[in-house]
KOLTOR-660633 format. One record per atom (N, C-alpha, C, O, CB): residue in three letters; x, y, z; atom name; residue number from 1. Coordinates in Angstrom, 3 decimals, padded with zeros to 6 digits, always signed. Glycine has a CB too. Example, Ala and Ser with C-alpha at 12.3 -4.5 7.8 and 13.67 -1.06 7.14 Angstrom:
<nodes>
+------+----------+----------+----------+------+-----+
: rest :       xx :       yy :       zz : atom :  nr :
+------+----------+----------+----------+------+-----+
:  Ala : +013.190 : -005.690 : +007.800 :    N :   1 :
:  Ala : +012.300 : -004.500 : +007.800 :   CA :   1 :
:  Ala : +013.200 : -003.300 : +007.800 :    C :   1 :
:  Ala : +014.236 : -003.319 : +008.465 :    O :   1 :
:  Ala : +011.308 : -004.473 : +009.046 :   CB :   1 :
:  Ser : +012.850 : -002.250 : +007.080 :    N :   2 :
:  Ser : +013.670 : -001.060 : +007.140 :   CA :   2 :
:  Ser : +012.900 : +000.030 : +007.870 :    C :   2 :
:  Ser : +013.409 : +001.138 : +008.039 :    O :   2 :
:  Ser : +014.084 : -000.598 : +005.725 :   CB :   2 :
+------+----------+----------+----------+------+-----+
</nodes>
This chain:
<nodes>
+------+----------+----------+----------+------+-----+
: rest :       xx :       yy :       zz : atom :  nr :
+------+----------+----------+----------+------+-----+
:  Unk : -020.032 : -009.295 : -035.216 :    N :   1 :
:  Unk : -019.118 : -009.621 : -034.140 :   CA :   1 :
:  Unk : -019.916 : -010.223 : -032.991 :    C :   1 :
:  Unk : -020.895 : -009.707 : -032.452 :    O :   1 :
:  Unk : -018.326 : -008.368 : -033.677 :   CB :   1 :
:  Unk : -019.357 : -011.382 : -032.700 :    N :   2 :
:  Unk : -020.350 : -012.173 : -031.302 :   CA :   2 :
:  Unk : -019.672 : -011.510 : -029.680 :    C :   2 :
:  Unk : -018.575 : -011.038 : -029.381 :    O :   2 :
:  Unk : -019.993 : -014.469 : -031.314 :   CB :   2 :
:  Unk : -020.418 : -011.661 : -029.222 :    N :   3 :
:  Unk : -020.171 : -011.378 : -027.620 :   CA :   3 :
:  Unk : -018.796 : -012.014 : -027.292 :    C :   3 :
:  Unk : -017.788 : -011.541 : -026.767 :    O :   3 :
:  Unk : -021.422 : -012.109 : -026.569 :   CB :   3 :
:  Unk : -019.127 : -013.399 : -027.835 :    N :   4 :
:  Unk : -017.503 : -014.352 : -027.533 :   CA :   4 :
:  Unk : -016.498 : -013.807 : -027.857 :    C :   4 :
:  Unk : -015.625 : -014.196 : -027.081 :    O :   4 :
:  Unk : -017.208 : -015.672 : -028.259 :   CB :   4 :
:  Unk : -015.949 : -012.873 : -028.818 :    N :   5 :
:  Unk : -015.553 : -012.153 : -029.616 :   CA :   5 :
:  Unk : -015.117 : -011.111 : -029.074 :    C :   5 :
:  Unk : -013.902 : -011.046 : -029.260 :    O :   5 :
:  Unk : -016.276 : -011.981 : -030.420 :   CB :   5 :
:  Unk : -015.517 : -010.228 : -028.473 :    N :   6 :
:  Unk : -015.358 : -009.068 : -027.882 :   CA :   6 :
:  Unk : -015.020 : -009.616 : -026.376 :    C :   6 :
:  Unk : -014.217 : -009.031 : -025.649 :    O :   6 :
:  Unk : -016.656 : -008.090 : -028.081 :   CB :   6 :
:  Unk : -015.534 : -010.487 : -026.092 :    N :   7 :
:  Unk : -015.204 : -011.109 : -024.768 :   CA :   7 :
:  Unk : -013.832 : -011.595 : -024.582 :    C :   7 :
:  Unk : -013.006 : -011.176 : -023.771 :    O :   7 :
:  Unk : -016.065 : -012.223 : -024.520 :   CB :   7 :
:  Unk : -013.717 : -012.418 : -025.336 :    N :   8 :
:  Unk : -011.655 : -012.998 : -025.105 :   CA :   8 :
:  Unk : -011.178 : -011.519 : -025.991 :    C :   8 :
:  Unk : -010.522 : -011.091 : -025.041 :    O :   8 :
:  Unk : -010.841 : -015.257 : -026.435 :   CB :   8 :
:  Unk : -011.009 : -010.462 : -027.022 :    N :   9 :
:  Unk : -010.369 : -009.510 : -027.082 :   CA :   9 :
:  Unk : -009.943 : -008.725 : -025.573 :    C :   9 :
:  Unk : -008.826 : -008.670 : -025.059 :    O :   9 :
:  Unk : -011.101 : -008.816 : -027.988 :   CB :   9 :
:  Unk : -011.076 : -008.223 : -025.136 :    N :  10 :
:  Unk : -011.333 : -007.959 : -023.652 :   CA :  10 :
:  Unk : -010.123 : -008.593 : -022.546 :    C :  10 :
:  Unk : -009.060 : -008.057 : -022.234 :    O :  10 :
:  Unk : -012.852 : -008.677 : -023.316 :   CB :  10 :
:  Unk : -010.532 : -009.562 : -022.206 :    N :  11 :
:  Unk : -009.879 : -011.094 : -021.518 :   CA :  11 :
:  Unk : -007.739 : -010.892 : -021.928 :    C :  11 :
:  Unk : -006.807 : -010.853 : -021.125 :    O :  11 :
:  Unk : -010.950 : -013.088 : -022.892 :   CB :  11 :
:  Unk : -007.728 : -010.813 : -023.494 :    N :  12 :
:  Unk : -006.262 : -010.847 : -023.769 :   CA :  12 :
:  Unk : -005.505 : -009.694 : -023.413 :    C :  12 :
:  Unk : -004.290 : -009.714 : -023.216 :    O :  12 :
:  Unk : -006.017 : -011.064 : -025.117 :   CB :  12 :
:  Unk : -006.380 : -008.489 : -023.318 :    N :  13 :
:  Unk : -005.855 : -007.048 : -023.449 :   CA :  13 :
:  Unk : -006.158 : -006.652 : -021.876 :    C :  13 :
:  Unk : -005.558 : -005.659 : -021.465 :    O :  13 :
:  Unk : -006.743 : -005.985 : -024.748 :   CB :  13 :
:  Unk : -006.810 : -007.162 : -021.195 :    N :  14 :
:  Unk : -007.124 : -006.681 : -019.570 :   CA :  14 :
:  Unk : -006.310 : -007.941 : -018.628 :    C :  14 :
:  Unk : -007.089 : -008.794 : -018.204 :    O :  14 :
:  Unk : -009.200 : -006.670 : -019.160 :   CB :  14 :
:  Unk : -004.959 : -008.124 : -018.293 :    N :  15 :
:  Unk : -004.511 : -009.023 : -017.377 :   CA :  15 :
:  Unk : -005.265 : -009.515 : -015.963 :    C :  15 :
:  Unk : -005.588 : -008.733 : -015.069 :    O :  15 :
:  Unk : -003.371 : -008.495 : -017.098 :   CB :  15 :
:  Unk : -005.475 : -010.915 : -015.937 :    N :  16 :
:  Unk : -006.034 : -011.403 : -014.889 :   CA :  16 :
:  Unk : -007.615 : -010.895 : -014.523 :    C :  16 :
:  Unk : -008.163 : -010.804 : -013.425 :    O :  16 :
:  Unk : -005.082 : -011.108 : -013.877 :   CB :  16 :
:  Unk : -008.178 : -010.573 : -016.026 :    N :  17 :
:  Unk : -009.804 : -010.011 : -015.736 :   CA :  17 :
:  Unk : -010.877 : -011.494 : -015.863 :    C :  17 :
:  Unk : -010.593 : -012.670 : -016.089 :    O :  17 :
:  Unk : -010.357 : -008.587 : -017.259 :   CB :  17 :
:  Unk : -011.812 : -011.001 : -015.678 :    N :  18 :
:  Unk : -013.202 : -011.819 : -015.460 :   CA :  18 :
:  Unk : -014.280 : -010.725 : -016.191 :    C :  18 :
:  Unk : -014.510 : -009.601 : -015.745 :    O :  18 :
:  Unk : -013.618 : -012.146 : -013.541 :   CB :  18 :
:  Unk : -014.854 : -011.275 : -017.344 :    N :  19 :
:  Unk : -015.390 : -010.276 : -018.261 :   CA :  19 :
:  Unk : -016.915 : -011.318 : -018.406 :    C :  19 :
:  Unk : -017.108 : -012.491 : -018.727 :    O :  19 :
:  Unk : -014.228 : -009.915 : -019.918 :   CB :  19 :
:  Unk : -017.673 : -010.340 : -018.042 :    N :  20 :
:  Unk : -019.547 : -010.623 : -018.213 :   CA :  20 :
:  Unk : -019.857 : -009.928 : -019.265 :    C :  20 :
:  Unk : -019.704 : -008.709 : -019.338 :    O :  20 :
:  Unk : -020.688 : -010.042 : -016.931 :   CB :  20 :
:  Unk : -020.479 : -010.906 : -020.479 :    N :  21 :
:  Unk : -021.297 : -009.867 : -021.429 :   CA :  21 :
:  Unk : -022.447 : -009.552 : -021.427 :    C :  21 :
:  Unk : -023.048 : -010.175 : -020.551 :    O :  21 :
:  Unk : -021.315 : -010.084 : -022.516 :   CB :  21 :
:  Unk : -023.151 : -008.801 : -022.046 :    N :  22 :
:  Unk : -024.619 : -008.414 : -022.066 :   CA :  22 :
:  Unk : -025.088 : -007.914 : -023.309 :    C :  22 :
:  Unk : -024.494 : -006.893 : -023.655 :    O :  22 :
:  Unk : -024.925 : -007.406 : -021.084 :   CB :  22 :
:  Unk : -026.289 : -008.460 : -024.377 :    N :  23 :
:  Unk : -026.959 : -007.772 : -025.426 :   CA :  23 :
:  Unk : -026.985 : -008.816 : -026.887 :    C :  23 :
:  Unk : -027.251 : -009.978 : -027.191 :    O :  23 :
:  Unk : -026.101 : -006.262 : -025.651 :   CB :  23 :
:  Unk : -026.633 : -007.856 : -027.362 :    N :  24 :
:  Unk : -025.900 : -008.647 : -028.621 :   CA :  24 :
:  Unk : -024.399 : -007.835 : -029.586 :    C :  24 :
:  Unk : -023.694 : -006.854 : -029.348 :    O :  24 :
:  Unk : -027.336 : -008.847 : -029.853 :   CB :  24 :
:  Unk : -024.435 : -008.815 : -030.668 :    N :  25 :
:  Unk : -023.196 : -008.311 : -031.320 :   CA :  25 :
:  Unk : -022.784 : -006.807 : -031.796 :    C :  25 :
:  Unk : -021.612 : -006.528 : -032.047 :    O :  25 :
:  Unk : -023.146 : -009.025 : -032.398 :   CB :  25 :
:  Unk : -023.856 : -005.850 : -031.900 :    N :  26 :
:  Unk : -024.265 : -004.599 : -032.149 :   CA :  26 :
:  Unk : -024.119 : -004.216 : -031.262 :    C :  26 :
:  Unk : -022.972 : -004.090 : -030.833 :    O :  26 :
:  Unk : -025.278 : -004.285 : -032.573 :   CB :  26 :
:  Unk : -025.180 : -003.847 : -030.555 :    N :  27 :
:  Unk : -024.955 : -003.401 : -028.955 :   CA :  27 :
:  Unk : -024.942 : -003.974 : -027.845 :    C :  27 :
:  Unk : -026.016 : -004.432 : -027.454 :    O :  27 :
:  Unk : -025.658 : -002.705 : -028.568 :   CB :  27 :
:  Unk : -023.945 : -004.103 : -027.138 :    N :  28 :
:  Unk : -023.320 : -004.581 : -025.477 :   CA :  28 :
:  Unk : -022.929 : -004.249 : -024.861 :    C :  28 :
:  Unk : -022.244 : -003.240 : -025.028 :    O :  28 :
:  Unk : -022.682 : -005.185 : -025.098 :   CB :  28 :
:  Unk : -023.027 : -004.678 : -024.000 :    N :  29 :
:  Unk : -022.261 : -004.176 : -022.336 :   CA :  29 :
:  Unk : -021.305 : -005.324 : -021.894 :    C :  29 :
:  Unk : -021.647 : -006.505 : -021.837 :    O :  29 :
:  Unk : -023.585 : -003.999 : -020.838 :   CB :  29 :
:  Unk : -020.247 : -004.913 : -021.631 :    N :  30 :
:  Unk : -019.076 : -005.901 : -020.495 :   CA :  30 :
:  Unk : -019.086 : -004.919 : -018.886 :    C :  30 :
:  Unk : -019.116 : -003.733 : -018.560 :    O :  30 :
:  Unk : -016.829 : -005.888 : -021.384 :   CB :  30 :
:  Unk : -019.039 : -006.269 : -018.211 :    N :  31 :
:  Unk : -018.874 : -005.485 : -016.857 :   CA :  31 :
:  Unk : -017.470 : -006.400 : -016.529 :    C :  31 :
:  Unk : -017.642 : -007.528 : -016.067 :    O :  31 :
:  Unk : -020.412 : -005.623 : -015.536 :   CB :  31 :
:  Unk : -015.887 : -005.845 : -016.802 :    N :  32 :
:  Unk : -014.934 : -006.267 : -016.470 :   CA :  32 :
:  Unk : -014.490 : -005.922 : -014.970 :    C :  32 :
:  Unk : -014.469 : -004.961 : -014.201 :    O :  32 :
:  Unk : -014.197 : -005.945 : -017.394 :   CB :  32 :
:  Unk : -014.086 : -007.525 : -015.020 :    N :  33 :
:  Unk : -012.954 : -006.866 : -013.107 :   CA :  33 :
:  Unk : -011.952 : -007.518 : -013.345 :    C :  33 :
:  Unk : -011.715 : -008.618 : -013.844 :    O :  33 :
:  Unk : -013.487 : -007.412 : -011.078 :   CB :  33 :
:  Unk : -011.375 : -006.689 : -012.917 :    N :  34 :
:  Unk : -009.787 : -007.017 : -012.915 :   CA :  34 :
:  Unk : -008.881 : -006.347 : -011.924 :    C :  34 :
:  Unk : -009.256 : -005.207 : -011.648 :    O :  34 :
:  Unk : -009.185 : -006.649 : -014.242 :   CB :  34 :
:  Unk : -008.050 : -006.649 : -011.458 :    N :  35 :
:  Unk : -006.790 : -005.728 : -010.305 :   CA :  35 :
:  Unk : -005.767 : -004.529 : -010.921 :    C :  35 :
:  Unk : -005.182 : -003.599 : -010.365 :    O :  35 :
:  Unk : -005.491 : -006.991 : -009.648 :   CB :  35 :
:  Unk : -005.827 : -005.006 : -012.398 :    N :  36 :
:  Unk : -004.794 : -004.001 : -013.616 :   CA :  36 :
:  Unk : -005.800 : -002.363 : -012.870 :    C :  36 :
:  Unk : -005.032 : -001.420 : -012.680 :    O :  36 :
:  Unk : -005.262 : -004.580 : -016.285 :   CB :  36 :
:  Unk : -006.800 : -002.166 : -012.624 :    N :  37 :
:  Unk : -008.052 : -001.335 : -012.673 :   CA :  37 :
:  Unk : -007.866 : -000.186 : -011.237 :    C :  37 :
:  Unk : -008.430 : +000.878 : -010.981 :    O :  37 :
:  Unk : -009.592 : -002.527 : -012.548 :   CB :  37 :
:  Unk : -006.767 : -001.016 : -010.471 :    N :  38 :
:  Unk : -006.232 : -000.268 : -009.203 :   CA :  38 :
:  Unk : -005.668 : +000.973 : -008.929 :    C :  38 :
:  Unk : -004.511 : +001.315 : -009.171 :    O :  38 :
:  Unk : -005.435 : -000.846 : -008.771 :   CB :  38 :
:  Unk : -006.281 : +001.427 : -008.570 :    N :  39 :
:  Unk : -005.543 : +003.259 : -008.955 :   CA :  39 :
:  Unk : -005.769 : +004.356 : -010.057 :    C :  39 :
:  Unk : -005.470 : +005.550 : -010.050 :    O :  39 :
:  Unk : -004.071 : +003.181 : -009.290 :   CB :  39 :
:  Unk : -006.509 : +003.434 : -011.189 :    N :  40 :
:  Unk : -007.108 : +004.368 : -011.956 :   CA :  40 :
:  Unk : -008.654 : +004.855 : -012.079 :    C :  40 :
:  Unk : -009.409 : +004.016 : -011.587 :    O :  40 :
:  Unk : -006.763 : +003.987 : -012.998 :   CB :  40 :
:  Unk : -009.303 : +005.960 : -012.593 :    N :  41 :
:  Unk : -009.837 : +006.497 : -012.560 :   CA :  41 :
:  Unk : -010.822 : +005.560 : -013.750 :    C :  41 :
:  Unk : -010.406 : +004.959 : -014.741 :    O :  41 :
:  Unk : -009.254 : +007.697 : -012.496 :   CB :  41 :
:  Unk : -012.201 : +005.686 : -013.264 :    N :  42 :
:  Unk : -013.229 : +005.104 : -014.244 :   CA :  42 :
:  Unk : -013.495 : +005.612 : -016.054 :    C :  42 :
:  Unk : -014.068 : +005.301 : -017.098 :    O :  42 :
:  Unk : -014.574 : +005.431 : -013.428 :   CB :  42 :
:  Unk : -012.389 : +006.821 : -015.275 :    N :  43 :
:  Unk : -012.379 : +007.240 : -017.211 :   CA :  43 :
:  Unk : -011.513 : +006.343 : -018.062 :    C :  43 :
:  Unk : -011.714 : +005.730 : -019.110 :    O :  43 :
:  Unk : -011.622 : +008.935 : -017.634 :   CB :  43 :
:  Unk : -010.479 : +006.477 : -017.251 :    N :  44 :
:  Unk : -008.797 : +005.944 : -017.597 :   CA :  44 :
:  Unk : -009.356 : +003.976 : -017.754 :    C :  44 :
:  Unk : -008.908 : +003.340 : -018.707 :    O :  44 :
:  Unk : -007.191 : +006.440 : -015.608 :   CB :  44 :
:  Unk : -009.981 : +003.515 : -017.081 :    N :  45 :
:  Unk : -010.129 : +002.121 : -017.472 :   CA :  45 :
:  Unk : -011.078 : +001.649 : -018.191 :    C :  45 :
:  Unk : -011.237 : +000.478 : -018.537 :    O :  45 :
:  Unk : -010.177 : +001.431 : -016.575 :   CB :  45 :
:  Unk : -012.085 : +003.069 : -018.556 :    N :  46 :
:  Unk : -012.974 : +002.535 : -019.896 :   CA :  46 :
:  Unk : -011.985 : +002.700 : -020.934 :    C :  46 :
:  Unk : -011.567 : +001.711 : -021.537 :    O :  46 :
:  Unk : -014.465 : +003.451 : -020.319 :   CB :  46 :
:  Unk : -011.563 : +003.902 : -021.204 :    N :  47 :
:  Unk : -010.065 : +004.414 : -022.656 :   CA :  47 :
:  Unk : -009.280 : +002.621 : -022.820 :    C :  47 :
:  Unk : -008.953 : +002.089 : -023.881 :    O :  47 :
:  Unk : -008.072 : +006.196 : -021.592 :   CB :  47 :
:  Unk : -009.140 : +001.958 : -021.260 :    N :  48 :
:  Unk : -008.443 : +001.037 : -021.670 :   CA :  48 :
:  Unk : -008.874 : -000.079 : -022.526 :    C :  48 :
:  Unk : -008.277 : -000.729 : -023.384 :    O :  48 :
:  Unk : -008.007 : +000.666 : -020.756 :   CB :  48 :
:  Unk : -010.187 : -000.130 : -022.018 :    N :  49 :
:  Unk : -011.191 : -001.345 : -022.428 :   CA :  49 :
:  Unk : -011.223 : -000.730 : -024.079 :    C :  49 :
:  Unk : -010.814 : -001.420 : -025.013 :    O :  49 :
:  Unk : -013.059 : -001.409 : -021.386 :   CB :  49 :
:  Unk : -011.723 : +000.541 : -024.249 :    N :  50 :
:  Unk : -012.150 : +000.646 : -025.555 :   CA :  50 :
:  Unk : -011.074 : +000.684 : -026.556 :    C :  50 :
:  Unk : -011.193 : +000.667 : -027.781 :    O :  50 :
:  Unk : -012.941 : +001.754 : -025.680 :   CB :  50 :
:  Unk : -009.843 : +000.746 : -025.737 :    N :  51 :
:  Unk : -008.651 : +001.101 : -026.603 :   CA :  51 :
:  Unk : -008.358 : -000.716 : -027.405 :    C :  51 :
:  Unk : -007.536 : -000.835 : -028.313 :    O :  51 :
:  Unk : -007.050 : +001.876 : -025.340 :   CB :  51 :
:  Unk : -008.991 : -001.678 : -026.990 :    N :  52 :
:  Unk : -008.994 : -003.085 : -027.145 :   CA :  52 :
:  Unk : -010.148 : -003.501 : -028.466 :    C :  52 :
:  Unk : -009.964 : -004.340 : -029.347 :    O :  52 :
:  Unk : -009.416 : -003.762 : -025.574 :   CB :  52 :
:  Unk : -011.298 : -002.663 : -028.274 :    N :  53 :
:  Unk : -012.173 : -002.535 : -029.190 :   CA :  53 :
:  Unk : -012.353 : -001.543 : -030.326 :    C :  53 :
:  Unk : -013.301 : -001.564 : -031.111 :    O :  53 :
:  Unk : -013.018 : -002.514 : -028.604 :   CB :  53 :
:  Unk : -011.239 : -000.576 : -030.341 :    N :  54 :
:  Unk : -011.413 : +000.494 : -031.201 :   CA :  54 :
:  Unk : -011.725 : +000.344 : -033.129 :    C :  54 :
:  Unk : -012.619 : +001.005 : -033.656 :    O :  54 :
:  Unk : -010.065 : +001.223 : -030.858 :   CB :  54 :
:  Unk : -011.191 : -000.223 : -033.609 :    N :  55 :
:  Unk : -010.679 : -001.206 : -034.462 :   CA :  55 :
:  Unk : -012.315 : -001.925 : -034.891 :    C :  55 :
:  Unk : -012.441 : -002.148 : -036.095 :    O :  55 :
:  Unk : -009.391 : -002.318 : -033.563 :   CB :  55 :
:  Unk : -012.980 : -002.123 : -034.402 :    N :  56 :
:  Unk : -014.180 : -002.678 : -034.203 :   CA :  56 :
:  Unk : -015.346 : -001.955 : -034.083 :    C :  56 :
:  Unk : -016.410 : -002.406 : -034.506 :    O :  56 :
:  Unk : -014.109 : -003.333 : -033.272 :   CB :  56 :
:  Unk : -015.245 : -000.755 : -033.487 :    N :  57 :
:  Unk : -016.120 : +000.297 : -033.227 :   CA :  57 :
:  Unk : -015.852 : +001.264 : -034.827 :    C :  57 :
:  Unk : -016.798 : +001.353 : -035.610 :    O :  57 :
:  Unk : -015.636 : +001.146 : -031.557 :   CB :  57 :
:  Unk : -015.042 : +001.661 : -035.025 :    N :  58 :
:  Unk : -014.493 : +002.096 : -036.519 :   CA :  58 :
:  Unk : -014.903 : +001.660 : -037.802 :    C :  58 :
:  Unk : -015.355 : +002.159 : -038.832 :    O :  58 :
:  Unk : -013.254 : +001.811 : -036.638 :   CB :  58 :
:  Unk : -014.606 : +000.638 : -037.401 :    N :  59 :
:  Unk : -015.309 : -000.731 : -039.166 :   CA :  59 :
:  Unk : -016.290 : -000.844 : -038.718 :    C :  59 :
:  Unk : -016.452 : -001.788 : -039.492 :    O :  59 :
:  Unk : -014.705 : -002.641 : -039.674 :   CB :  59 :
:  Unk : -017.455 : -000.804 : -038.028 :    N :  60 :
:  Unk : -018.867 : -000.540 : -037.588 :   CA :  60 :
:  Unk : -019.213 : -002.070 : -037.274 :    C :  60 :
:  Unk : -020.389 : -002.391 : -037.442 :    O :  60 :
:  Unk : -019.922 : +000.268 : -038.820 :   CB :  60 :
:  Unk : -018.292 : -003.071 : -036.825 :    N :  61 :
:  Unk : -018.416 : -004.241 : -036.550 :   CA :  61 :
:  Unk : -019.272 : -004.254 : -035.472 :    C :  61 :
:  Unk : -020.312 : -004.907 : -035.390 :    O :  61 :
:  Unk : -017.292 : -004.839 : -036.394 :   CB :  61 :
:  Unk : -018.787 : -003.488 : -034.621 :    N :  62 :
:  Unk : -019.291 : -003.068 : -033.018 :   CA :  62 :
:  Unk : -019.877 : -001.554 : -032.886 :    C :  62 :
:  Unk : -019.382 : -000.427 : -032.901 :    O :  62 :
:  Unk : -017.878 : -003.139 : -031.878 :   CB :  62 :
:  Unk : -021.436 : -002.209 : -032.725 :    N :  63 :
:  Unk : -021.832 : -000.235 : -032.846 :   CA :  63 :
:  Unk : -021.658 : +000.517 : -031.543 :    C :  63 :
:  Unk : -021.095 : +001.611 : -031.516 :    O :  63 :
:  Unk : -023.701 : +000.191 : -033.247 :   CB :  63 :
:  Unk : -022.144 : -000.071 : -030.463 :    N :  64 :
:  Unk : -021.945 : +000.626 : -029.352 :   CA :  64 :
:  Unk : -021.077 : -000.649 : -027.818 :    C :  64 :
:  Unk : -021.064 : -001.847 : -028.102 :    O :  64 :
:  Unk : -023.750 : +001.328 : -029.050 :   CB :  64 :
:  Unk : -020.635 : -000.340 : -026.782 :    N :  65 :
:  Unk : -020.100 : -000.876 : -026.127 :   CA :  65 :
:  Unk : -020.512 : +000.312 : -024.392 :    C :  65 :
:  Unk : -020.050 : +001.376 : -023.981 :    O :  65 :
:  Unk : -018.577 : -001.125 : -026.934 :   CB :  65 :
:  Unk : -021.372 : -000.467 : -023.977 :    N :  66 :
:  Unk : -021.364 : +000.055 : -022.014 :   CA :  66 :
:  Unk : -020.624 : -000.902 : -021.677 :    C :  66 :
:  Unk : -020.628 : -002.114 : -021.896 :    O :  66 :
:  Unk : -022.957 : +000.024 : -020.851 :   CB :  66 :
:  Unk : -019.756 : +000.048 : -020.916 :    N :  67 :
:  Unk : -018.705 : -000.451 : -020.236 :   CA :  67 :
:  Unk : -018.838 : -000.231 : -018.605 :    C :  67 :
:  Unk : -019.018 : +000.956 : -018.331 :    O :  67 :
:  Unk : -017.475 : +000.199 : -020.827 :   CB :  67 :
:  Unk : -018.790 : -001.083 : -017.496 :    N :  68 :
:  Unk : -018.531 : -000.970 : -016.368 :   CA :  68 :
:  Unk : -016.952 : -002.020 : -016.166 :    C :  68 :
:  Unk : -016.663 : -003.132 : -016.608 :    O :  68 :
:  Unk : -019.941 : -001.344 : -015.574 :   CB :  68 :
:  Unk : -016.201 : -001.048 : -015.304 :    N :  69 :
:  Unk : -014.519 : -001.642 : -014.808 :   CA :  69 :
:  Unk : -015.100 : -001.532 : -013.830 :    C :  69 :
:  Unk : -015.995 : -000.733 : -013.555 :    O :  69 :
:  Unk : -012.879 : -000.912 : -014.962 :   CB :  69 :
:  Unk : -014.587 : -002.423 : -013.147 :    N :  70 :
:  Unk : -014.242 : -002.361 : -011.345 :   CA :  70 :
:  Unk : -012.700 : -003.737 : -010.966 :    C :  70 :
:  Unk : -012.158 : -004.664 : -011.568 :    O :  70 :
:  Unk : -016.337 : -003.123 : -010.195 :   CB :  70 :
:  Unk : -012.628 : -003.296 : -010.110 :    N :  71 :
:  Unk : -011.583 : -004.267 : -009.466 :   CA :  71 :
:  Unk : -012.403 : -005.135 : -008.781 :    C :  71 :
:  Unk : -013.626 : -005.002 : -008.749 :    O :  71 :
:  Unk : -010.486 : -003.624 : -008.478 :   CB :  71 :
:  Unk : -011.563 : -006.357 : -008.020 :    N :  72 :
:  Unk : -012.074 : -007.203 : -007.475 :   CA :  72 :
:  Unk : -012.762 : -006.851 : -006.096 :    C :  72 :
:  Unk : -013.678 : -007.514 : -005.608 :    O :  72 :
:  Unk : -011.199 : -008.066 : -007.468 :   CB :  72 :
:  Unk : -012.180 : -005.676 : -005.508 :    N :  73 :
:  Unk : -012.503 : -005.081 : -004.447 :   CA :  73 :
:  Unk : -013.741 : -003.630 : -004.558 :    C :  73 :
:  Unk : -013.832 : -002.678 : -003.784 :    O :  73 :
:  Unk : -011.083 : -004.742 : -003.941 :   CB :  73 :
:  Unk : -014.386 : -003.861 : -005.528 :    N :  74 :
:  Unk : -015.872 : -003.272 : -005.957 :   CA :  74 :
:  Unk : -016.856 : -003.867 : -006.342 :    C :  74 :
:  Unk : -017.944 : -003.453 : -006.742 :    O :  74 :
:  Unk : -015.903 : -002.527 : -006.845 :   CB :  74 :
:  Unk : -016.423 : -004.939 : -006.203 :    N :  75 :
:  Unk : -017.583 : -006.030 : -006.834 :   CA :  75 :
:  Unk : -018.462 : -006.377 : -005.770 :    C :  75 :
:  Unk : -019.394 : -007.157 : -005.968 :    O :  75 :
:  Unk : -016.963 : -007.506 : -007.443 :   CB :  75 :
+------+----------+----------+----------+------+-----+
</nodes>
């Protein structure tokens, strides 16, 4: 699985985000921002992110994923 890959999954499933990757297809990091991210808790908007990649993490496509959310107003 390429970064590009996990990047627009990311992008379709997080409204109005801006998604940075980092690593490679195995192991990566996204640092998403987005406004969807407002009011919830840093647990609650990784569950969201990973809930986009799960599927991927399972079939061992994607071994690991660091995740940083923030809104536009943490950046």
């Amino acid at each position: 699985m390429t970064l590009e890959e996990i990047q627009a999954k990311i992008e379709v499933g997080i409204g109005s985000s801006t998604v940075c990757m980092g690593g490679d297809g195995c192991n990566c990091s996204a640092l998403v921002i987005s406004p969807v991210f407002e009011g919830l808790s840093l647990l609650n908007r990784q569950k969201m992110i990973l809930a986009l990649v799960r599927e991927d993490i399972n079939s061992g496509n994607l071994h690991a994923l660091t995740i940083k959310a923030r809104t536009p107003a943490e950046v």
